[in-house]
Gaussian input, Z-matrix of N, CA and C with variables (Angstrom, degrees):
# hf/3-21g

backbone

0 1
 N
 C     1     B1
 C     2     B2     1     A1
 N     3     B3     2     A2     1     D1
 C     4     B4     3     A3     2     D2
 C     5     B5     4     A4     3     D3
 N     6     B6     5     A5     4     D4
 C     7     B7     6     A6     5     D5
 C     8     B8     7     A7     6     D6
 N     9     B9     8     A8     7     D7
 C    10    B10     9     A9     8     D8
 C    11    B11    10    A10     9     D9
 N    12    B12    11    A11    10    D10
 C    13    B13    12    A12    11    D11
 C    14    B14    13    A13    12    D12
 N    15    B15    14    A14    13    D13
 C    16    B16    15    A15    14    D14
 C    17    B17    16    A16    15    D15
 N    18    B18    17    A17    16    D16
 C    19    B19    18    A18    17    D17
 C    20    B20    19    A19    18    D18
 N    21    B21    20    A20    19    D19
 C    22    B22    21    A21    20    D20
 C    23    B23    22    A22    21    D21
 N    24    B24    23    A23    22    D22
 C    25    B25    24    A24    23    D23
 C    26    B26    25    A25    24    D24
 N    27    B27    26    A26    25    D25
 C    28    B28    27    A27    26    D26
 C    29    B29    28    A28    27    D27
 N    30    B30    29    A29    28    D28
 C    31    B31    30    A30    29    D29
 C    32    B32    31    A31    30    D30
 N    33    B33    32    A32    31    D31
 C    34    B34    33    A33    32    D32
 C    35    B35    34    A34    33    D33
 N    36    B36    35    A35    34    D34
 C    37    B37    36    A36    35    D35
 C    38    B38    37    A37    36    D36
 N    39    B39    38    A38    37    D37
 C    40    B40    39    A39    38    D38
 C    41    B41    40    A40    39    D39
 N    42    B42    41    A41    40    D40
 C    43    B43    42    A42    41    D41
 C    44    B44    43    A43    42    D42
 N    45    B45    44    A44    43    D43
 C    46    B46    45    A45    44    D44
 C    47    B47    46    A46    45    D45
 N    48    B48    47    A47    46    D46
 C    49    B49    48    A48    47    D47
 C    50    B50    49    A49    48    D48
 N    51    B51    50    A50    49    D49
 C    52    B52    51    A51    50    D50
 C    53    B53    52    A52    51    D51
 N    54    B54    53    A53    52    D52
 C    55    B55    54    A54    53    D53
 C    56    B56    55    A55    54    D54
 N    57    B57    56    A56    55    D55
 C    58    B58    57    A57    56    D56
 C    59    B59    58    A58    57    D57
 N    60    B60    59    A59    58    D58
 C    61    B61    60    A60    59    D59
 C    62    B62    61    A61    60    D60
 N    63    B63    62    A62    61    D61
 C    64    B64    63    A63    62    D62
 C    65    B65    64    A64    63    D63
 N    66    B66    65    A65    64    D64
 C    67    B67    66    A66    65    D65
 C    68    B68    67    A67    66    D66
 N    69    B69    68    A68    67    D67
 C    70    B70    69    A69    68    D68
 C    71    B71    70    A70    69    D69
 N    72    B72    71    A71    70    D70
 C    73    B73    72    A72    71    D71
 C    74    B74    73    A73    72    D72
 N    75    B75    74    A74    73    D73
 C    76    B76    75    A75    74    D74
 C    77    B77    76    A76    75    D75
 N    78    B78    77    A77    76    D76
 C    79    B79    78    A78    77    D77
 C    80    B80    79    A79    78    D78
 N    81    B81    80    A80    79    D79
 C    82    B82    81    A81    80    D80
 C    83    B83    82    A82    81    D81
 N    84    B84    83    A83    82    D82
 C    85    B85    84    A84    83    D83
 C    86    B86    85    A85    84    D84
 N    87    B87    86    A86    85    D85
 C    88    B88    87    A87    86    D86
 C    89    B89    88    A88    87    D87
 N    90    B90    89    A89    88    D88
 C    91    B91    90    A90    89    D89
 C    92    B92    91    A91    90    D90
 N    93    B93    92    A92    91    D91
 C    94    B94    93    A93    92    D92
 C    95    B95    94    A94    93    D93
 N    96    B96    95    A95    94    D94
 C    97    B97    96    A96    95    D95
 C    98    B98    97    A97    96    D96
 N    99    B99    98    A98    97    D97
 C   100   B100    99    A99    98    D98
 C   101   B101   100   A100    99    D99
 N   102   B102   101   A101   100   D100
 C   103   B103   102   A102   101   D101
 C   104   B104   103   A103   102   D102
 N   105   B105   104   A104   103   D103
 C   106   B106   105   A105   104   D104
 C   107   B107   106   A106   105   D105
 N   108   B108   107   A107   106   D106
 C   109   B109   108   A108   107   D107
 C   110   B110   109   A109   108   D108
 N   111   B111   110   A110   109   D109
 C   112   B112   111   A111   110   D110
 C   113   B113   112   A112   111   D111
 N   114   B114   113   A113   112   D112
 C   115   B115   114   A114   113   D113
 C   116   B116   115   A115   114   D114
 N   117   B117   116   A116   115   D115
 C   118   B118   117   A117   116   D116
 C   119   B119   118   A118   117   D117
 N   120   B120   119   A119   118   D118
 C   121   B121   120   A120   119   D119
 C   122   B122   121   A121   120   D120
 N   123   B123   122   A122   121   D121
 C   124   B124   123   A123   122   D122
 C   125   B125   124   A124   123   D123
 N   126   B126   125   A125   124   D124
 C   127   B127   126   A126   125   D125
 C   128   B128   127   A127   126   D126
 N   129   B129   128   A128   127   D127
 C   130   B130   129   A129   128   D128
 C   131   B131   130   A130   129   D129
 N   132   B132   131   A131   130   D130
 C   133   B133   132   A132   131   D131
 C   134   B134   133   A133   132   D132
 N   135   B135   134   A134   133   D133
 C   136   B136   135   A135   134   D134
 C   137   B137   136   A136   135   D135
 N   138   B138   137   A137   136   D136
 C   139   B139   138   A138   137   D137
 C   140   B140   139   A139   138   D138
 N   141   B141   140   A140   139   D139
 C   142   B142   141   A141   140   D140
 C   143   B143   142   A142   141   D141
 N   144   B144   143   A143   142   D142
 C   145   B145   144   A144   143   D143
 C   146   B146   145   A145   144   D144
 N   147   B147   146   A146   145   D145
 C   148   B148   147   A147   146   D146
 C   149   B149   148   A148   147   D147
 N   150   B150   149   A149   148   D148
 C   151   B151   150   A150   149   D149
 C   152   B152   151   A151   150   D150
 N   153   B153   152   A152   151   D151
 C   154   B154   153   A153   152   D152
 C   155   B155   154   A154   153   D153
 N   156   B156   155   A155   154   D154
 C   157   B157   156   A156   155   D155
 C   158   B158   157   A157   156   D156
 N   159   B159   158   A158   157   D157
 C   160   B160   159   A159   158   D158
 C   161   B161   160   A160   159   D159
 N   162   B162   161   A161   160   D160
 C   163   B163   162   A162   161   D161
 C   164   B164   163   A163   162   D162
 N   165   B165   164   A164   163   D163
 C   166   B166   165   A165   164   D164
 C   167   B167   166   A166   165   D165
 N   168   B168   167   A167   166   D166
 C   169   B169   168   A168   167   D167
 C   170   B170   169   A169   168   D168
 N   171   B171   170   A170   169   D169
 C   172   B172   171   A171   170   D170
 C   173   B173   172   A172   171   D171
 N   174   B174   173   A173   172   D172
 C   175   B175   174   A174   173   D173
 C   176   B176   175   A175   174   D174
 N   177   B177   176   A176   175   D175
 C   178   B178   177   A177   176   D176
 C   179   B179   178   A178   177   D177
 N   180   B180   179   A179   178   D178
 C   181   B181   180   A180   179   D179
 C   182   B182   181   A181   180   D180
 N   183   B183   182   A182   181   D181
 C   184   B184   183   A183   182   D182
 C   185   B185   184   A184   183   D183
 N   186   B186   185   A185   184   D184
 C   187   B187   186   A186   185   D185
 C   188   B188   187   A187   186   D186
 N   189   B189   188   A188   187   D187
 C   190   B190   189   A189   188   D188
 C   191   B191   190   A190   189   D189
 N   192   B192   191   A191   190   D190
 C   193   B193   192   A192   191   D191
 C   194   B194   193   A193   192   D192
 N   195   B195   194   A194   193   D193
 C   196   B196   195   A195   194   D194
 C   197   B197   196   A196   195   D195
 N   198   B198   197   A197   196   D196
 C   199   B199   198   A198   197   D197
 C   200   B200   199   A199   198   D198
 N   201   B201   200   A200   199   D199
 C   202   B202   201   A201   200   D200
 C   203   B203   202   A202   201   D201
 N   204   B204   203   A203   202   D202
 C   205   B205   204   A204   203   D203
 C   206   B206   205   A205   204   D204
 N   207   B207   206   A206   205   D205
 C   208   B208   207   A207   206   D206
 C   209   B209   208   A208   207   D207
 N   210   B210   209   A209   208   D208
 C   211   B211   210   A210   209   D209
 C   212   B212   211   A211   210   D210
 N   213   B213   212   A212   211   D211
 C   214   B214   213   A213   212   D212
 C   215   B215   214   A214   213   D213
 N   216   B216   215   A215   214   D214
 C   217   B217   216   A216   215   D215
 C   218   B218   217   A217   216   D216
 N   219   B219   218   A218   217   D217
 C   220   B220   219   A219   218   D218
 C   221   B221   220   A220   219   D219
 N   222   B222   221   A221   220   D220
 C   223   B223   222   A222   221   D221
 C   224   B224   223   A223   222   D222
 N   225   B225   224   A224   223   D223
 C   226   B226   225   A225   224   D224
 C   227   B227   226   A226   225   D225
 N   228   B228   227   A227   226   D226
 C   229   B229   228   A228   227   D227
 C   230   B230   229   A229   228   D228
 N   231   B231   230   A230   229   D229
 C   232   B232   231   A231   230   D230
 C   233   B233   232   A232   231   D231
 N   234   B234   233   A233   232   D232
 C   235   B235   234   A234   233   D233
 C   236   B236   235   A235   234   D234
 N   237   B237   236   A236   235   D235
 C   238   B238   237   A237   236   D236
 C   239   B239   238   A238   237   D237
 N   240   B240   239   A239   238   D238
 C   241   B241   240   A240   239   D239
 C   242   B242   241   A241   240   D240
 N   243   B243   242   A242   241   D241
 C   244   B244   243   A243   242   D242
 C   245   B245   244   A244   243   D243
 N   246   B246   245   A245   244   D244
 C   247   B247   246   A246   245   D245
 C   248   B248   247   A247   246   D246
 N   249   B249   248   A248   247   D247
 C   250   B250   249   A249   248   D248
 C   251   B251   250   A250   249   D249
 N   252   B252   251   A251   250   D250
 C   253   B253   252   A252   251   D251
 C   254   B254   253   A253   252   D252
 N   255   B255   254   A254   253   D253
 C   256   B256   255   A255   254   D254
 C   257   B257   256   A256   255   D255
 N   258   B258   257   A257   256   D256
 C   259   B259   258   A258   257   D257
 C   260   B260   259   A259   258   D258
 N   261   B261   260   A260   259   D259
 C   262   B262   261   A261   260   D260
 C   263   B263   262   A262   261   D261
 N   264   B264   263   A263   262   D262
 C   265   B265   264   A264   263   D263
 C   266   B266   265   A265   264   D264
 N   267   B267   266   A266   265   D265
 C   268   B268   267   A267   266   D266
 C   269   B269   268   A268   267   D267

   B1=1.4519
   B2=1.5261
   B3=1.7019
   B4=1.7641
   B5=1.9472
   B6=1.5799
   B7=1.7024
   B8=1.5989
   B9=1.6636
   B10=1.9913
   B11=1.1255
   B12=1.6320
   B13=1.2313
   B14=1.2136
   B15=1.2169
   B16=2.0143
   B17=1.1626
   B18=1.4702
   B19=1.7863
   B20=1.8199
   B21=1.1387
   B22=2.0158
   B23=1.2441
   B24=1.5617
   B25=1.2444
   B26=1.3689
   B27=1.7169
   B28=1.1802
   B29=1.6553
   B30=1.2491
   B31=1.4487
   B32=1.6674
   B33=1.3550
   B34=1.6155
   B35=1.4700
   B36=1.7325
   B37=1.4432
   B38=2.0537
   B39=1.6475
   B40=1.5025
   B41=1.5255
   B42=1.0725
   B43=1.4877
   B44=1.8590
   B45=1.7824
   B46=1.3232
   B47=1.4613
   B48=1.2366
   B49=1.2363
   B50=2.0420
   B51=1.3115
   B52=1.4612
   B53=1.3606
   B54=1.0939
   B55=1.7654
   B56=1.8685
   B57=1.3736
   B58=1.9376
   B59=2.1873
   B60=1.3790
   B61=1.4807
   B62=1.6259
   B63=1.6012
   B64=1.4076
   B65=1.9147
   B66=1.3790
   B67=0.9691
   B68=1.8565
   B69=1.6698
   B70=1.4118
   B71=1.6763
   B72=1.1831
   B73=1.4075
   B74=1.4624
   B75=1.3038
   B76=1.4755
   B77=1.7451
   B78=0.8085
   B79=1.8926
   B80=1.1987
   B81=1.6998
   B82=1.7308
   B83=1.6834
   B84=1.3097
   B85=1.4667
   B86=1.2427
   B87=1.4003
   B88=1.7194
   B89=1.8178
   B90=1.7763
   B91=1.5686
   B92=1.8217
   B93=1.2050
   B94=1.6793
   B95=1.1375
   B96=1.5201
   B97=1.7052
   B98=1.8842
   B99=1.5044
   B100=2.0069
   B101=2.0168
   B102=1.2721
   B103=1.3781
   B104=1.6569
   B105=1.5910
   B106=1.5252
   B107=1.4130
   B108=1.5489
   B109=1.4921
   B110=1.8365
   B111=1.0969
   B112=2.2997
   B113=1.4210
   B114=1.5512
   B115=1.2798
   B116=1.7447
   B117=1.5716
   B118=1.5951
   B119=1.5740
   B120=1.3731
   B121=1.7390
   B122=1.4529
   B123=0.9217
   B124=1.7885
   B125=1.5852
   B126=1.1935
   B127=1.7935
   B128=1.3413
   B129=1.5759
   B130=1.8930
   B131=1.5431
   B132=0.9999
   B133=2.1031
   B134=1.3343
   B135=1.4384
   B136=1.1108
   B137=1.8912
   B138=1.1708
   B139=1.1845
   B140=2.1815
   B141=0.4342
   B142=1.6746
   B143=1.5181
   B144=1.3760
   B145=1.5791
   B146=1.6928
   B147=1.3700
   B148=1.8130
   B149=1.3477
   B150=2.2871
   B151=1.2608
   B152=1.7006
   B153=1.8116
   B154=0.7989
   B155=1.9155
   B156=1.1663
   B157=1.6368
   B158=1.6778
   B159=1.3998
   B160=1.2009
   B161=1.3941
   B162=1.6060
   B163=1.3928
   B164=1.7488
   B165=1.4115
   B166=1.7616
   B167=1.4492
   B168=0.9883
   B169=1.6707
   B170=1.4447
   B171=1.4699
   B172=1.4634
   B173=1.4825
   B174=1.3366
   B175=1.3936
   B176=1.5891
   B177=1.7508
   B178=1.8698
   B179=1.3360
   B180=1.2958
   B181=1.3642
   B182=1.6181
   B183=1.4798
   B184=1.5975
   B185=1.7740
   B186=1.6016
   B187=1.4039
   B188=1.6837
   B189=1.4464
   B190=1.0096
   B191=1.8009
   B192=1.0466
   B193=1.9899
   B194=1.7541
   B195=0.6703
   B196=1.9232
   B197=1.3322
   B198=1.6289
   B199=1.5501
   B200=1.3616
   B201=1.6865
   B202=0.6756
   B203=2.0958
   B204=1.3156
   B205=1.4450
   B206=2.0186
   B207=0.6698
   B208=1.3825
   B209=1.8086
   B210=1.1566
   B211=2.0527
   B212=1.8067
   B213=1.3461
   B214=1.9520
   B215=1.3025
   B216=1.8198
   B217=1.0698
   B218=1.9920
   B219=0.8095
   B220=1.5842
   B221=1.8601
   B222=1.4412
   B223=1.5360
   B224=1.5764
   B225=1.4098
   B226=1.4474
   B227=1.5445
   B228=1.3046
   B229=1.5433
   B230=1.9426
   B231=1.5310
   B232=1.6790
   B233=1.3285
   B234=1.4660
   B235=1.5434
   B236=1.4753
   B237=1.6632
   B238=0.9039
   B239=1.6967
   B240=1.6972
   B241=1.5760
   B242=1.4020
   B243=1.5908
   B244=1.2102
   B245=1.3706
   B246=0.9974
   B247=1.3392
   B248=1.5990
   B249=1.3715
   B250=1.3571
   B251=1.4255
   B252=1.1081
   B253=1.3900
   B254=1.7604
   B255=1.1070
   B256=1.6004
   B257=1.2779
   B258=1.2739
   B259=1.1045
   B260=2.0454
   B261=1.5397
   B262=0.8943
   B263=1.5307
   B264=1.9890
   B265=0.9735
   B266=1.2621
   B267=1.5204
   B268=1.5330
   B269=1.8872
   A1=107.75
   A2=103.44
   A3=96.34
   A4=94.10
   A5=98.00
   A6=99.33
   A7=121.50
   A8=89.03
   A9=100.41
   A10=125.16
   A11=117.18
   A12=144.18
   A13=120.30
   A14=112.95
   A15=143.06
   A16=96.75
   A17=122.51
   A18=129.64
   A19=79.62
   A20=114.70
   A21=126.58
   A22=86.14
   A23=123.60
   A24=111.61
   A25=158.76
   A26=93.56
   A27=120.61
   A28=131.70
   A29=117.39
   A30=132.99
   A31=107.48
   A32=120.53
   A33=138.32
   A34=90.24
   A35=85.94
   A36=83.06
   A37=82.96
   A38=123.66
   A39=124.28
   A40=122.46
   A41=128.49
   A42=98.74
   A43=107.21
   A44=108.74
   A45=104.40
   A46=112.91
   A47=102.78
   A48=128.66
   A49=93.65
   A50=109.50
   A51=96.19
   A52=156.09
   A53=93.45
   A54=102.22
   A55=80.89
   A56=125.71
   A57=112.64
   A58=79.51
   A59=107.79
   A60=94.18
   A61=120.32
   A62=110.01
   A63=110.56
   A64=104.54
   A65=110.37
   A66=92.86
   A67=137.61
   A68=108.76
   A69=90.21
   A70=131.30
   A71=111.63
   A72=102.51
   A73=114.61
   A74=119.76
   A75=133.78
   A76=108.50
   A77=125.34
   A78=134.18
   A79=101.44
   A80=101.19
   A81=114.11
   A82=91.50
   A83=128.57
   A84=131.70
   A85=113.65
   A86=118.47
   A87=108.06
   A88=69.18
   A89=101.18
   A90=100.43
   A91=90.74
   A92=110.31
   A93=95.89
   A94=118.83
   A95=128.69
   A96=105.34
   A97=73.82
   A98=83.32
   A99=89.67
   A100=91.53
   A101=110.69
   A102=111.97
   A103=108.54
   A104=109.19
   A105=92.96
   A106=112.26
   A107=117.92
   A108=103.93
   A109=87.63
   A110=116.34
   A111=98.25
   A112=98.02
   A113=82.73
   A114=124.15
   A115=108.55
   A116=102.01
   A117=113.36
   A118=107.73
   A119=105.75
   A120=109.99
   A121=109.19
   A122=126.62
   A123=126.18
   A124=102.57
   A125=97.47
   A126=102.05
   A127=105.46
   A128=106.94
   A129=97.34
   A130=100.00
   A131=95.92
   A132=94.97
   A133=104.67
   A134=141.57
   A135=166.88
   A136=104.68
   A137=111.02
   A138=132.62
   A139=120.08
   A140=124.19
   A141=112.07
   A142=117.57
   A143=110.38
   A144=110.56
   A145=88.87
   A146=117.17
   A147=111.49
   A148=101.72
   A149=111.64
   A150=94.16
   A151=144.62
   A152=91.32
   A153=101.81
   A154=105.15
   A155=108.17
   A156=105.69
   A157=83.86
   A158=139.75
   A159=155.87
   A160=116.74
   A161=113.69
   A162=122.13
   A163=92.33
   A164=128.26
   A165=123.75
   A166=119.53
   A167=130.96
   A168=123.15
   A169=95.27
   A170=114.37
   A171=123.64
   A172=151.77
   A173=122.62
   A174=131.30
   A175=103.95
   A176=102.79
   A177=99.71
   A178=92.85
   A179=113.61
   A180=121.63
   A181=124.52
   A182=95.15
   A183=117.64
   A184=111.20
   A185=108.49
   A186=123.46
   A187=112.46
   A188=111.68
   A189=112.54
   A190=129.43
   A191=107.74
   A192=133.43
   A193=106.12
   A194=128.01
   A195=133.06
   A196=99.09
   A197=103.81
   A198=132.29
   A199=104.45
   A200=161.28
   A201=152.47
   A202=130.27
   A203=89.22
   A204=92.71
   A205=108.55
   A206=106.89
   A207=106.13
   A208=105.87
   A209=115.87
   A210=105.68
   A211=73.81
   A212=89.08
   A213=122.20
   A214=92.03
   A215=107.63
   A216=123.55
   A217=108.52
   A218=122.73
   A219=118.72
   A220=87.68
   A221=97.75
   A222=108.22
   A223=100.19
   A224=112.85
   A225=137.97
   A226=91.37
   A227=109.91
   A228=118.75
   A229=114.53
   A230=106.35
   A231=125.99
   A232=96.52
   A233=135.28
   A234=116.38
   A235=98.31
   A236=134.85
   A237=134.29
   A238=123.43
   A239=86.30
   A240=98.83
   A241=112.62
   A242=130.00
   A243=132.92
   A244=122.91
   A245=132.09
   A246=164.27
   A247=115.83
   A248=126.08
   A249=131.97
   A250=139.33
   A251=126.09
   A252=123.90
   A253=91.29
   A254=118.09
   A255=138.82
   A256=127.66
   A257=115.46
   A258=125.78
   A259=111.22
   A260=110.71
   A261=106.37
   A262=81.36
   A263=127.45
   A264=139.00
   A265=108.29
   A266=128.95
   A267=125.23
   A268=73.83
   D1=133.92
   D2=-169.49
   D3=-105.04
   D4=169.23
   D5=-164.56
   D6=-41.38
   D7=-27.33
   D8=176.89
   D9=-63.33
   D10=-31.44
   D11=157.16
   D12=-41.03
   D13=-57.31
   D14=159.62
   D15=-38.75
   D16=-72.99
   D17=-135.12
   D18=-71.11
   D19=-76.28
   D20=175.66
   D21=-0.04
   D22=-92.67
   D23=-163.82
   D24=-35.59
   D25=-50.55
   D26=165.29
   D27=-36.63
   D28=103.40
   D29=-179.42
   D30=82.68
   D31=36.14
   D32=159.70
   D33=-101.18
   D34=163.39
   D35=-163.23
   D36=-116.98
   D37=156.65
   D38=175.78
   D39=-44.79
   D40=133.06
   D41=158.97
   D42=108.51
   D43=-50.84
   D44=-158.71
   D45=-76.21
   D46=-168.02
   D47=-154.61
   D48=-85.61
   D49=113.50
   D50=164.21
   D51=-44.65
   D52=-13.86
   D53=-167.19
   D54=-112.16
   D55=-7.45
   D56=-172.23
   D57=-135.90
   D58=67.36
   D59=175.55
   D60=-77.53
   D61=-28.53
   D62=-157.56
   D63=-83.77
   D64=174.76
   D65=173.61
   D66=-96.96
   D67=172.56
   D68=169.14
   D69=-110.67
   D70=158.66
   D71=-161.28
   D72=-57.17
   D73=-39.40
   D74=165.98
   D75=-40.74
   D76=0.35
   D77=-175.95
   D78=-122.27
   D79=150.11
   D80=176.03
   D81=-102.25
   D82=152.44
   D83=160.63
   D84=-136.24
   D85=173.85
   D86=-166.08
   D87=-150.10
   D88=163.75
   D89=-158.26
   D90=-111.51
   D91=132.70
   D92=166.48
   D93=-76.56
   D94=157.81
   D95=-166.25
   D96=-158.67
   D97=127.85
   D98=165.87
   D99=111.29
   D100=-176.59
   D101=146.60
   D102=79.11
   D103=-176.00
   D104=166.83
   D105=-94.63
   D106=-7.32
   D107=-165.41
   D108=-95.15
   D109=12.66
   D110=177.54
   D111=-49.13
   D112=140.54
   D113=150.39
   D114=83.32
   D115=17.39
   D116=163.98
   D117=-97.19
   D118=155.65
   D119=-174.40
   D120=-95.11
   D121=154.66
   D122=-171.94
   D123=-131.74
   D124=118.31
   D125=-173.75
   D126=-75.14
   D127=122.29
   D128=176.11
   D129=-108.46
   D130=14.33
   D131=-171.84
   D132=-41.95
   D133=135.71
   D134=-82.57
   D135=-56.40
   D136=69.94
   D137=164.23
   D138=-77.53
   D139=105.55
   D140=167.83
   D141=-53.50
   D142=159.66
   D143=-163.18
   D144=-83.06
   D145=-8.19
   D146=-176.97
   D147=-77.79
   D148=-42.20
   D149=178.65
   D150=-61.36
   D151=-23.15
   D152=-163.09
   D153=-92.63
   D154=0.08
   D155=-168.84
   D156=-83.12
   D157=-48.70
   D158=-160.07
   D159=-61.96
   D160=-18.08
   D161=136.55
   D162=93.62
   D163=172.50
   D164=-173.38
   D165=-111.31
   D166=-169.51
   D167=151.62
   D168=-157.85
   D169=92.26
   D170=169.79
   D171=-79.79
   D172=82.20
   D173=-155.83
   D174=-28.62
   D175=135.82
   D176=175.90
   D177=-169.70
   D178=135.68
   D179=175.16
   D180=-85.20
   D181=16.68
   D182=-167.84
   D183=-98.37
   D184=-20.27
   D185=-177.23
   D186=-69.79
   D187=169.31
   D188=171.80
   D189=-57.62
   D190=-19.90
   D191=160.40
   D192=-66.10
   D193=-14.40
   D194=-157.06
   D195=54.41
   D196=-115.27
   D197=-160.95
   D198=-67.88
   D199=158.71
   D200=-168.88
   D201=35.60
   D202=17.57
   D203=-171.87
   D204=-83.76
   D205=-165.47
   D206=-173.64
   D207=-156.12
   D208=136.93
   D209=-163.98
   D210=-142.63
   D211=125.20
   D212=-171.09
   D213=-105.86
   D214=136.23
   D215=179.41
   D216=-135.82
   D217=174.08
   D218=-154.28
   D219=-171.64
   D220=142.17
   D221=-167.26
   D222=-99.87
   D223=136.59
   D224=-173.49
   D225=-58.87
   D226=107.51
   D227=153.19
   D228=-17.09
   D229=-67.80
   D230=-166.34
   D231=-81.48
   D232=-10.94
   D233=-152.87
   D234=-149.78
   D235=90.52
   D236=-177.12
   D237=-65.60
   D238=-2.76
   D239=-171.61
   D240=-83.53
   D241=-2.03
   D242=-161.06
   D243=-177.98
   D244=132.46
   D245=-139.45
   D246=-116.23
   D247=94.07
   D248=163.02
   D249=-52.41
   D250=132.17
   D251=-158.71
   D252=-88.65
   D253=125.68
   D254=145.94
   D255=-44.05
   D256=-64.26
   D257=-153.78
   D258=150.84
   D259=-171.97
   D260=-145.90
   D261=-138.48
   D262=155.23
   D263=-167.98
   D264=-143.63
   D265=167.45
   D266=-176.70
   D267=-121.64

Protein backbone atom coordinates (compact mmCIF):
# COMPACT_ATOMS: atom_id res chain seq x y z
CA UNK A 1 0.00 0.00 0.00
CA UNK A 2 1.53 3.40 -1.26
CA UNK A 3 1.06 6.74 1.18
CA UNK A 4 -2.26 7.56 -1.04
CA UNK A 5 -3.43 4.33 -0.11
CA UNK A 6 -2.69 5.44 3.68
CA UNK A 7 -4.13 9.05 3.35
CA UNK A 8 -7.79 7.03 1.68
CA UNK A 9 -8.01 5.48 4.78
CA UNK A 10 -7.39 7.68 7.26
CA UNK A 11 -10.46 8.82 9.43
CA UNK A 12 -12.97 5.96 7.62
CA UNK A 13 -14.27 4.08 9.88
CA UNK A 14 -13.61 -0.53 9.41
CA UNK A 15 -16.20 -2.41 8.12
CA UNK A 16 -18.60 0.52 6.72
CA UNK A 17 -20.52 1.07 4.09
CA UNK A 18 -18.59 2.97 1.18
CA UNK A 19 -20.47 5.54 -0.10
CA UNK A 20 -21.36 6.47 4.32
CA UNK A 21 -17.40 5.68 5.30
CA UNK A 22 -16.75 8.40 7.96
CA UNK A 23 -17.95 8.29 11.21
CA UNK A 24 -21.14 9.17 13.25
CA UNK A 25 -21.23 11.14 16.23
CA UNK A 26 -23.84 8.86 17.86
CA UNK A 27 -20.82 5.95 17.84
CA UNK A 28 -17.85 5.35 20.15
CA UNK A 29 -14.56 4.41 17.89
CA UNK A 30 -11.14 3.55 19.01
CA UNK A 31 -8.34 4.44 16.21
CA UNK A 32 -6.18 1.51 14.78
CA UNK A 33 -2.70 2.69 14.77
CA UNK A 34 0.33 0.42 13.33
CA UNK A 35 -0.54 -2.52 10.86
CA UNK A 36 -2.20 -2.42 7.47
CA UNK A 37 -5.52 -1.23 8.61
CA UNK A 38 -3.68 2.34 10.68
CA UNK A 39 -5.37 5.02 10.90
CA UNK A 40 -9.03 3.38 10.29
CA UNK A 41 -11.65 3.83 13.21
CA UNK A 42 -13.18 0.63 14.74
CA UNK A 43 -16.67 1.02 16.08
CA UNK A 44 -16.81 -0.35 19.68
CA UNK A 45 -20.33 1.12 20.32
CA UNK A 46 -21.79 -1.01 22.91
CA UNK A 47 -18.78 -3.14 23.43
CA UNK A 48 -17.92 -4.17 27.25
CA UNK A 49 -14.72 -2.94 28.85
CA UNK A 50 -13.93 -7.12 28.91
CA UNK A 51 -14.67 -6.93 25.17
CA UNK A 52 -12.83 -4.41 24.56
CA UNK A 53 -9.65 -5.07 26.96
CA UNK A 54 -9.51 -8.59 24.89
CA UNK A 55 -8.40 -6.64 21.95
CA UNK A 56 -9.80 -7.79 17.85
CA UNK A 57 -8.52 -9.86 15.01
CA UNK A 58 -9.94 -8.16 11.89
CA UNK A 59 -10.41 -9.89 8.54
CA UNK A 60 -8.39 -7.75 5.60
CA UNK A 61 -6.94 -8.73 2.58
CA UNK A 62 -4.36 -5.95 3.14
CA UNK A 63 -2.22 -8.10 5.88
CA UNK A 64 0.70 -10.00 5.51
CA UNK A 65 -1.81 -13.41 4.74
CA UNK A 66 -3.64 -11.36 1.69
CA UNK A 67 -7.20 -12.69 1.17
CA UNK A 68 -8.49 -14.31 4.18
CA UNK A 69 -5.81 -12.97 6.48
CA UNK A 70 -6.75 -11.49 9.67
CA UNK A 71 -4.34 -8.20 11.20
CA UNK A 72 -4.74 -8.38 15.35
CA UNK A 73 -4.98 -5.41 17.22
CA UNK A 74 -4.76 -5.10 21.20
CA UNK A 75 -5.78 -1.80 23.09
CA UNK A 76 -3.01 0.76 24.18
CA UNK A 77 -2.54 0.23 27.86
CA UNK A 78 -2.16 4.62 28.26
CA UNK A 79 -4.65 5.42 25.46
CA UNK A 80 -8.14 4.07 25.61
CA UNK A 81 -8.61 5.85 22.37
CA UNK A 82 -6.69 3.29 20.24
CA UNK A 83 -5.73 0.03 19.57
CA UNK A 84 -2.23 -1.43 18.49
CA UNK A 85 -1.55 -3.57 15.75
CA UNK A 86 0.05 -7.08 16.88
CA UNK A 87 0.70 -8.63 14.18
CA UNK A 88 -0.83 -10.43 11.38
CA UNK A 89 -2.76 -14.03 11.00
CA UNK A 90 -3.77 -16.40 8.07
Amino acid sequence: MNSDDEQLLRGRVYGADPDHPGPHPSRNYVELVGGPLDGLLLDITGWTPSDIDTGVSLPTDLGRFGPGGRALYDPRPDDRGRFDWSGDSP
